[in-house]
N, C-alpha and C positions, 0 to 999 in steps of 0.2 A: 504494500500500500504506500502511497506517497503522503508523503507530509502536506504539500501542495494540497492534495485534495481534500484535507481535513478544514480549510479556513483557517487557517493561521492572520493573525493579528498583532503586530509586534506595536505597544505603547510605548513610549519612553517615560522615565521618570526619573525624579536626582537620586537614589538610590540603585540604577538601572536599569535596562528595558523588561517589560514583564509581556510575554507572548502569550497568547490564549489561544486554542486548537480545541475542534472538536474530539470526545473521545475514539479511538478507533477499535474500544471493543461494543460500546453501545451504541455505535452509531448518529453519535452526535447528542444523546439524550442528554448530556451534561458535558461541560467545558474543562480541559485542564489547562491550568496556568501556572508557568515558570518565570521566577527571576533571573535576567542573565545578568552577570556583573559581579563585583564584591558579594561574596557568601553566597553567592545563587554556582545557577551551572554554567558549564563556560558551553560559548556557542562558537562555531567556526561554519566557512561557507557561506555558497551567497542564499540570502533569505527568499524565499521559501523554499528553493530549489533545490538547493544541493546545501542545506545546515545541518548541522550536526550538535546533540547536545552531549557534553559529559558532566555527571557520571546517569545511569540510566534513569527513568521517571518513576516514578511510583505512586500510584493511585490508592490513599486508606480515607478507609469511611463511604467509600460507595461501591464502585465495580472493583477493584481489586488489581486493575490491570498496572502490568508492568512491562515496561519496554524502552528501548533505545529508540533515539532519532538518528541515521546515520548518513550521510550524504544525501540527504532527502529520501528516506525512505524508512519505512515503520517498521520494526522489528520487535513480537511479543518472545515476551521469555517467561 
């Protein structure tokens, strides 16, 4: 699955950019949001295309899902 096709949404903000994508095990039924910058995840790659997050996401409190963003493309673990 591509990242691309989830909606990705990159905000910026002084503590730094905070992205929101739909989920890609519900299908959109709810939003995941990361911080990139100081204390969040480091992103590399151009957005939304080919980015890449480290270390991998992890969804608690709703669906459970876990997964990498890697070169623009969605990977469950």
């Amino acid at each position: 699955m591509k990242f691309a096709d989830l909606g990705p949404v990159r905000t910026p903000t002084p503590n730094g950019d905070h992205i929101a994508f739909d989920c890609p095990k519900c299908g959109g039924a709810h939003v995941i949001g990361v911080r990139v910058g100081p204390n969040g995840w480091t992103e590399s790659g151009e957005f939304p295309a080919t980015t890449s997050f480290e270390p991998s996401i992890r969804v608690l409190g709703q669906c459970e899902w876990q997964g990498f963003v890697t070169n623009g493309e969605i990977r469950t673990v």
